[in-house]
N, C-alpha and C positions, 0 to 999 in steps of 0.2 A: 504494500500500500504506500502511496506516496506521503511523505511525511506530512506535508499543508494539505488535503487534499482531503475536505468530509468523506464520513463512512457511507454515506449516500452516494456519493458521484463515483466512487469508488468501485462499488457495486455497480453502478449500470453501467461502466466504462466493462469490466469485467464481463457483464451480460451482450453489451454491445458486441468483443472482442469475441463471445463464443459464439453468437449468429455468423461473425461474419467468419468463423473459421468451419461452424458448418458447413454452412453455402460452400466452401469446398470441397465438399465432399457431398457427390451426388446422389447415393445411395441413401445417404443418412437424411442428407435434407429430403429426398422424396419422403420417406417414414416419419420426420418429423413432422413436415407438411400435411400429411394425410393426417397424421393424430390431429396436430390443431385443428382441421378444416373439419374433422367429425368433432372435437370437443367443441367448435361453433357452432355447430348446425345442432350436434345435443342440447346445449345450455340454450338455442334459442327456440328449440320445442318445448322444452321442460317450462320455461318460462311465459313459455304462450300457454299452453297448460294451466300454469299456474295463474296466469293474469282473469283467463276463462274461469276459473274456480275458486276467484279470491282466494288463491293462499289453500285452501283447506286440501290440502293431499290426503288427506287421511280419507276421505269423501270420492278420490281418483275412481272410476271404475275400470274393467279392463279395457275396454275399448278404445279410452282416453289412452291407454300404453300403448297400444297398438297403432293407433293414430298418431302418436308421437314416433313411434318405429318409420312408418308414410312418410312425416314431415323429414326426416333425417335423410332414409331413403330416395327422396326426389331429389334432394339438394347434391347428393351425391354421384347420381344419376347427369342430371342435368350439369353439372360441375365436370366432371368427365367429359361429356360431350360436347360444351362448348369453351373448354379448355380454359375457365375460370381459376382454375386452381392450378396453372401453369405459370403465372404472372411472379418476377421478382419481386418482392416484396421494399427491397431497399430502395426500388426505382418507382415506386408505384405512383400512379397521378391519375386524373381524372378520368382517363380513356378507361384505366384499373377499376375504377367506383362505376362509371357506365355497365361496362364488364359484369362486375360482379349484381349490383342490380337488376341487369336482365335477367340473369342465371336464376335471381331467389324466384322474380315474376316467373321465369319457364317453371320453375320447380313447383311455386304454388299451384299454377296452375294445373299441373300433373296431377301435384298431390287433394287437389282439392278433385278431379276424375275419379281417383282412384275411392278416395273417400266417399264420394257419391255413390260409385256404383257397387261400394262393398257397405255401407248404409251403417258406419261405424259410430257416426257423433251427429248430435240432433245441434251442433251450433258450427259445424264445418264454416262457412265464411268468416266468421270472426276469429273460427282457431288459425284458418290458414294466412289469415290477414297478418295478426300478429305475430305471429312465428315469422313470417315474409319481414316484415318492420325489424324485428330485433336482429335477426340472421342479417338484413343491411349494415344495421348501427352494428354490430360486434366484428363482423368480417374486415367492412371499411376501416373501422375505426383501431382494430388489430393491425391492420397493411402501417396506417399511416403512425402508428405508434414507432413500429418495428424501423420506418422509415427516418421517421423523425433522432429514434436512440442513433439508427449508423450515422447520419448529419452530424448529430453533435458532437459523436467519439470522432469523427474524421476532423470536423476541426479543432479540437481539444488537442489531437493526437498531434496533426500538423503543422500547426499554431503554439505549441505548446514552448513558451518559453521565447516568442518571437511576437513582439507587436505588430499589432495588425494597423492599417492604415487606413482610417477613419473618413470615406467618401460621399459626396454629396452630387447627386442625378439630376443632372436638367433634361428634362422629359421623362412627362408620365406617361408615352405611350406604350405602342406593341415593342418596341425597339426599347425601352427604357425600361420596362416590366421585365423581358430577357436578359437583359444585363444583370439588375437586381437579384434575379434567380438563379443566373450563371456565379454570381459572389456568394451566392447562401449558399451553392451548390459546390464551389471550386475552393476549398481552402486553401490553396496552394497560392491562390490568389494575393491572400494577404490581406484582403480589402473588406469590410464590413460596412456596409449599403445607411448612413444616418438619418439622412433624407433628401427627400426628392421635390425640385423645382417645378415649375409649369406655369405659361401664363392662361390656363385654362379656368376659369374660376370652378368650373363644376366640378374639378377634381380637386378644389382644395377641401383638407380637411379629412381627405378619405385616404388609405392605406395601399399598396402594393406591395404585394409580399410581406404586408407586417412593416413595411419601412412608410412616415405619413409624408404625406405631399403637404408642403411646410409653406407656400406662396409662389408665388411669382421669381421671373426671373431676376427683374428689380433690387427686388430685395434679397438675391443672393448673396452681398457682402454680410447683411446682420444675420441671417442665417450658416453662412460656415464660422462665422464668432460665435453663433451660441450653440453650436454643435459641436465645435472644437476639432473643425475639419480640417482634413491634411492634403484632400486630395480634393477635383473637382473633373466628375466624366460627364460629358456630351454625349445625349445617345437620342439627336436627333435628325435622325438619317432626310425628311421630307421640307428640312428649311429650306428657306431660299435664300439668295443671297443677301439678303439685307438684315434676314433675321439670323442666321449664323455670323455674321459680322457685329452686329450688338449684343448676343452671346457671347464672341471671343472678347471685346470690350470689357462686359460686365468680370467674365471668368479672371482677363486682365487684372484688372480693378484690385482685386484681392490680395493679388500678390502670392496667391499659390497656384502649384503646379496645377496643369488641366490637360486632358488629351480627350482624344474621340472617339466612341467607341463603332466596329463596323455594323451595318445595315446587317439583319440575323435572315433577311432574305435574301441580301448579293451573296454571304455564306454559304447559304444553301447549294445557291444557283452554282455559285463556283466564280462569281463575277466579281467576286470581292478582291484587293489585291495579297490584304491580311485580316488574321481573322482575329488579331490579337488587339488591345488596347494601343493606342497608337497617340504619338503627339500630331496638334492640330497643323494642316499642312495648309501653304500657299492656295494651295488648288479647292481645298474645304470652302474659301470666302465664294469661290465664285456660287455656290449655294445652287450648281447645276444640277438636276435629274439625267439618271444615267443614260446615254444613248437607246434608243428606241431600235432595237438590232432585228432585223427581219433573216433572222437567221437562214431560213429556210431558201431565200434566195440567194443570201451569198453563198450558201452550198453547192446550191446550183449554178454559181456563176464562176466559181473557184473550185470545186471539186475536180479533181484530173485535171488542173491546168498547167501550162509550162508558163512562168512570170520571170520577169527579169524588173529589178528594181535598183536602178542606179542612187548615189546619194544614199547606201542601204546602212551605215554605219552613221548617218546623222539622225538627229531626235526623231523625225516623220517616218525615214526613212525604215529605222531601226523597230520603232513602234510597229509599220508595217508589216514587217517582217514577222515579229513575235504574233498578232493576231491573224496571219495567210499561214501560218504552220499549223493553225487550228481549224481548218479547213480542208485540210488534207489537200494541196496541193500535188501536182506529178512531182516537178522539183520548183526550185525558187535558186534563179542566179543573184548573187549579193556583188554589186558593182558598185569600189569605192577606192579614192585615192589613199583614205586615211587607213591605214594597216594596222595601228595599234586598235583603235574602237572597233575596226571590222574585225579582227583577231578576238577584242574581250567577246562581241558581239557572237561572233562562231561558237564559244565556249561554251556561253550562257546558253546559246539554244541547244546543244549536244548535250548537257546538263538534264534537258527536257526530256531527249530522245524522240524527236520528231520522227512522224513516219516519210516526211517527204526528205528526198537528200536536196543538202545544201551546198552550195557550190561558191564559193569565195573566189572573187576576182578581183586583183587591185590592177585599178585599170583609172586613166583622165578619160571621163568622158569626149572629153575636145578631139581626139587619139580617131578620126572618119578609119580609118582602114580597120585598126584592131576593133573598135567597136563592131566594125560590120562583121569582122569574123566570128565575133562572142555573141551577134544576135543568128548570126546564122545557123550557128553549134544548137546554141540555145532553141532557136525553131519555137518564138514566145507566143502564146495568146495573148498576153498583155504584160506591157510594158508601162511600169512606174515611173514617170523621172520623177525624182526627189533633188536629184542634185543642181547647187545653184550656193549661189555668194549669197549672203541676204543681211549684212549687217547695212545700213542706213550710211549714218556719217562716216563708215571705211569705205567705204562703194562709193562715194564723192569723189574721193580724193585716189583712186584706182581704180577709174571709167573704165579704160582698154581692158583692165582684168577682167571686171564685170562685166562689159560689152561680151570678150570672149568667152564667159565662161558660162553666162545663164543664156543669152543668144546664139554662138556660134554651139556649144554646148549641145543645147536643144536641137539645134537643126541637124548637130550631126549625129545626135542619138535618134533622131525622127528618121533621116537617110536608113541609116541603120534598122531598123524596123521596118522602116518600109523592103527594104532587100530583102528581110527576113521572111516579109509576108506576115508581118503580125498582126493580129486580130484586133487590139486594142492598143492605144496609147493615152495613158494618166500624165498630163501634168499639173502638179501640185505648185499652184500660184497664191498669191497672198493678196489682200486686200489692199497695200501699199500701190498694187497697178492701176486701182481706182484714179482718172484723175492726176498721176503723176506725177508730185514736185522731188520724187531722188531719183537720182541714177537707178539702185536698186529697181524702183517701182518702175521706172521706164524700162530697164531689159525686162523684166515681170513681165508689162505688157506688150512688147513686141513678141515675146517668146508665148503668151497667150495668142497673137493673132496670126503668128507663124504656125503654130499648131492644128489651130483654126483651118487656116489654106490649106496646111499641106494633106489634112488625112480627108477636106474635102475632094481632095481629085485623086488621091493614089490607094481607095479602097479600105484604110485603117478607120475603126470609129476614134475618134478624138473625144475625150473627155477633159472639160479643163474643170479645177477644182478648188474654189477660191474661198482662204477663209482670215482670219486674223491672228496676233499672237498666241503664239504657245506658251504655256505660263510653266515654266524652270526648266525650258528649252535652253541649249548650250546658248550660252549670248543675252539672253533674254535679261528682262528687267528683274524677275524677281530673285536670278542667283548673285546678281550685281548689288542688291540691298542688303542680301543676307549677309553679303561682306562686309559691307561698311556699316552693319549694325556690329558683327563682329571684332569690327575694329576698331569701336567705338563711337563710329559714326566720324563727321555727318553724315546723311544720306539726302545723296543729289537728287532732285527731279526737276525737269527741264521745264514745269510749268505746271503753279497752282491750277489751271485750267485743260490741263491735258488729260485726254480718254483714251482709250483703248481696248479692241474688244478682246477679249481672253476665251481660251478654253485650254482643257488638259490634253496631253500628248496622246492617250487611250483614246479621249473622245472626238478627237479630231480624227486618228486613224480609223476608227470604227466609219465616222462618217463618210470617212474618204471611199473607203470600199463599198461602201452602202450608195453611193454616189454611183457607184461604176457599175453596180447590178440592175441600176434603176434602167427598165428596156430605154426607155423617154432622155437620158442623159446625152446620150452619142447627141455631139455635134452641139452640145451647151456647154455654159457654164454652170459647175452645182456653187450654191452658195449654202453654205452652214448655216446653220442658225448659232449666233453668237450669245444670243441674249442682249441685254443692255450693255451699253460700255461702262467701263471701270474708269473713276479717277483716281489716276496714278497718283495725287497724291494720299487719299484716302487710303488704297494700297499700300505706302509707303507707313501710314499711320496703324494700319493695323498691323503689321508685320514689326515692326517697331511692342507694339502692347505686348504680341504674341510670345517674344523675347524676354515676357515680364519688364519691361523698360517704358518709360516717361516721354513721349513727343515733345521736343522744346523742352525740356528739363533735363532727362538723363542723354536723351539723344537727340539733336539739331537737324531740323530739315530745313536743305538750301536749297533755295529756287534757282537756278544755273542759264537758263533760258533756251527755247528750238533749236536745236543742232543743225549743221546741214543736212535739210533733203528731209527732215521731219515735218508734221504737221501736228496742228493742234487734236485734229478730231482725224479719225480715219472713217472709210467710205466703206462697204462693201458690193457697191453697182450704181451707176448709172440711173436715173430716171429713163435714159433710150433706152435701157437694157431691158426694162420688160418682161421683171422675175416675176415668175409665176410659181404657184407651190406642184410640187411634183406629188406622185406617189407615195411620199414620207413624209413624217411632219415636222421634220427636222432639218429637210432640205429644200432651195427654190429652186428655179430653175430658168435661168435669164440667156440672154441672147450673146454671142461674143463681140457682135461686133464689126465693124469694118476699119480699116486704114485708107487715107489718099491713093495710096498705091498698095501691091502686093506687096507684104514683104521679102517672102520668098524671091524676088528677085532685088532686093538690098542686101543679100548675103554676099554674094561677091562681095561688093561696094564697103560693107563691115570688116570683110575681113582682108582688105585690102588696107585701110584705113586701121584697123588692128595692128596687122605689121609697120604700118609706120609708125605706130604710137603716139596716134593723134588725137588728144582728147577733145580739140574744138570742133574741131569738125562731125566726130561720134556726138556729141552733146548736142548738135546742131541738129544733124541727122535723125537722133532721139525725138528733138522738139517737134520736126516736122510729121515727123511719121506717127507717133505716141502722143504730143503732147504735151512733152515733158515743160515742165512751167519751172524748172529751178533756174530760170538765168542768172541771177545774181551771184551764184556760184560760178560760173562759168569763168565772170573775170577774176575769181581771187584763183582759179585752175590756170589761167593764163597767165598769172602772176610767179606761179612756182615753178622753178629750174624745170626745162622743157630737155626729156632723155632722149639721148640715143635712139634709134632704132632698134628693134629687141632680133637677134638673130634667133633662128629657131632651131635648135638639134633634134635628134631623132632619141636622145634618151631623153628619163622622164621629165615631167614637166609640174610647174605648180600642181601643190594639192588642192583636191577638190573637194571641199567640204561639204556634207548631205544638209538640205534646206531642212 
């Protein structure tokens, strides 16, 4: 016996430990099983019996024994046959109580047959009534007892001698009830459930799992002070994003830890990425509903396909990759300059053990010959390009790169494709093409209207796929804050006024492919649905609280001002464009477009102008043809040391990084 440890807890910890060493042993437990389940089904005849006789046994005739023999009899019967008495008793829950309930009802009912037509007792409905009533209340209430001792010894035993850490639930729903009941259930957890938030008023006041729902989320700061909380979980998987952003605030506020717990339906699904407790992430604020996947046709549109996905080791490209393996692909060619991410990238998916083989190619898409020979091997249904420059103010100031790499790029993985005879051509364009003021967004959109021409005449369907930032994409905004919170700030943002619209790397690529299954896509634009834009600085402010840190107190935010080639607001189409909603409710479907002239015949002229390394003229060339509106950069380009002509060799060439 433990020396602190009453002689009471003592003994059930003991009783606990011999059930559950029972239950090891199946023999045993069937026998002890069957004793209990007839010691219930006796004590709750004997008792219906007696309830029928007020008490006087002495007054019993035999009939009444014999009638009691029936009552026990059915229940045993019936208990047999619909395997009522098969149920773990340490697991037991309400399906267990349904369960056994039917059982007594089939049982009375037998037993009240049997008793009719053998003409044993002149009060049969009341006998079999109550004997039915008490066999529920002792059976049920036996499961949940047996249930309740293993609970406790598991976390006595678990627990023992380790504090537990004291957690406070925002959300009383389906999602926030599972949580609570996975901490009563998991001691291993550590976590004991104190109480639970909501700004539901009908739930205040009322209990989940024994834990009370204590107010609103408001008033979550005097709430974990008078609970003497350590911890704080989110487990409201159906926010949006404005209410999971005043959530991280309040959680902020506190000054204690918080994380968020996963949807107990993406778990199920297998859609979840972790199923464990998790800190709140960047991607949580945008408070999106997960992609609308119509699984069943991208089976059909990927199942035995040959794909080839250039850019395959960058954020789009990568993400790709990982959701077309689960599709069962023929194979998936991985074409990409950068060797160490397409190397991790190999890893990670042989890790999975895909059924389709992958085939890793470090290749510059710019490379017209080798490319054609790796689409011809390849023989693709469809072709991804992903690859492309796509930083803003670096693409300013190294036109000819980006001229060559997202424009010539494209046409010579399009040439390429098309030699191959491939079925499909994806290019993944950004909303920066809208409209045009950088370089970026102008190769964007000539390589959107090149794509356009070219698979209208050479047989390929063209799908172009336009959508906005990627939110902790290599480059992106949000791994650039997490730094200079790290580093103690400041943290820059180039305008109390500037938006942007966000989504995660998952639900972009979902879309992307969802995009390409759609019959109605070939020969448009899909457009995402981004939801509302984000202000970047608000972003900057919740990312900031998220770090438990102070906006303008522990951490400085500097206004810096438009960089080149930025805008305040970004666009995702045209008013000419003419998005219409497709098939899905998550994507439009707009028109691409025309140019003054073909493009396809400014290629030469590009890449002429390439080799000389001429960026006034490419800038120029951009304006006319796209639209590009950034001139005022033009002349601080015409300002800076004008190079050499660039010779070109036949070994490699710049890296080409995946959009």
């Amino acid at each position: 016996m433990h020396p602190h440890r009453p002689a009471h807890k003592s003994f059930l910890l003991a009783l606990a430990r011999f059930f559950d060493r029972l239950a090891g042993f199946r023999v045993y437990r069937a026998i002890a099983l069957a004793a209990v389940e007839l010691a219930i089904a006796f004590t709750a005849a004997v008792s219906a019996i007696a309830i029928i006789q007020s008490g006087e046994f002495w007054r019993w005739q035999s009939a009444l024994l014999v009638a009691g023999v029936v009552l026990v009899g059915s229940k045993v019967i019936v208990g047999l046959a619909t395997q009522s008495f098969s149920g773990r008793w340490r697991f037991v829950g309400v399906r267990d109580a349904v369960m056994v309930t039917r059982a007594a009802a089939f049982a009375a009912v037998l037993a009240f047959a049997v008793l009719e037509l053998l003409n044993l007792a002149g009060v049969r409905l009341r006998l079999v009534g109550a004997d039915a009533v008490i066999y529920i209340v002792l059976a049920c209430g036996m499961r949940l007892t047996i249930r309740s001792l293993h609970e406790w010894e598991r976390r006595v035993r678990i627990g023992n001698g380790t504090a537990r850490r004291r957690a406070v639930v925002v959300g009383a729903g389906e999602s926030g009830a599972a949580l609570i009941k996975n901490m009563l259930w998991s001691p291993k957890l550590l976590m004991e459930p104190v109480a639970v938030v909501d700004d539901d008023r009908n739930k205040h006041g009322s209990r989940l799992h024994g834990v009370p729902v204590a107010g609103p989320v408001c008033q979550l700061a005097s709430i974990v002070e008078k609970c003497s909380a350590d911890e704080i979980v989110i487990a409201i998987p159906s926010a949006t994003r404005e209410q999971i952003g005043r959530v991280v605030d309040v959680c902020a506020s506190t000054r204690l830890p918080f994380r968020i717990a996963p949807d107990p339906e993406d778990v199920l699904s297998g859609s979840a990425r972790s199923t464990m407790l998790r800190d709140v992430q960047p991607s949580d604020l945008l408070g999106r509903p997960q992609a609308d996947l119509h699984v069943d046709e991208l089976r059909a549109e990927f199942q035995g396909a040959r794909i080839v996905i250039t850019g395959a080791a960058g954020s789009i490209g990568s993400e790709l990759v990982r959701q077309l393996v689960k599709l069962e692909p023929a194979i998936l060619y991985l074409i990409d300059r950068n060797e160490n991410d397409l190397y991790f990238l190999c890893e990670e998916l042989e890790r999975r053990e895909p059924k389709a083989p992958l085939i890793d190619v470090i290749q510059d898409v710019r490379d017209q010959k080798r490319m054609t020979r790796i689409m011809k091997e390849a023989q693709p249904t469809h072709v991804f390009h992903a690859a492309a420059f796509k930083h803003v103010p670096l693409m300013e100031f190294h036109l000819a790169e980006a001229v060559e790499n997202n424009i010539l790029g494209t046409w010579t993985t399009l040439e390429a494709a098309r030699a191959a005879h491939a079925g499909k051509f994806v290019l993944i364009s950004t909303d920066k093409a809208v409209r045009p003021s950088s370089v970026m967004g102008g190769t964007k959109r000539f390589a959107e209207l090149l794509v356009a021409e070219e698979t209208r005449v050479n047989g390929m369907k063209g799908v172009i796929v336009r959508f906005g930032n990627v939110l902790g994409s290599n480059g992106s905004v949000v791994p650039l804050f997490q730094r200079q919170i790290a580093a103690g700030g400041p943290v820059t943002v180039t305008s109390r006024e500037a938006t942007r619209y966000f989504m995660t790397t998952p639900e972009a690529a979902q879309l992307v492919l969802q995009s390409v299954a759609l019959p109605e896509s070939a020969g448009k634009v899909a457009l995402l649905d981004m939801g509302t834009p984000v202000r970047i600085w608000d972003l900057a402010e919740r990312l900031i609280r998220m770090s438990g840190l102070r906006p303008g107190a522990d951490i400085e935010i500097v206004e810096t001002g438009l960089r080149p080639g930025e805008k305040l607001h970004e666009e995702l189409w045209w008013d000419s464009a003419n998005a219409k909603p497709s098939s899905h409710p998550q994507i439009m479907l707009g028109e691409v477009g025309l140019s003054w002239t073909q493009t396809r015949n400014l290629v030469p002229l590009i890449r002429e102008l390439v080799e000389k390394d001429d960026p006034i003229l490419l800038h120029q060339l951009l304006e006319e043809s796209v639209g590009l509106t950034n001139g005022a950069r033009l002349v601080a380009r015409a300002d800076r040391p004008h190079r050499a002509p660039r010779q070109r060799s036949s070994g490699p060439q710049q890296a080409v990084s995946g959009f």
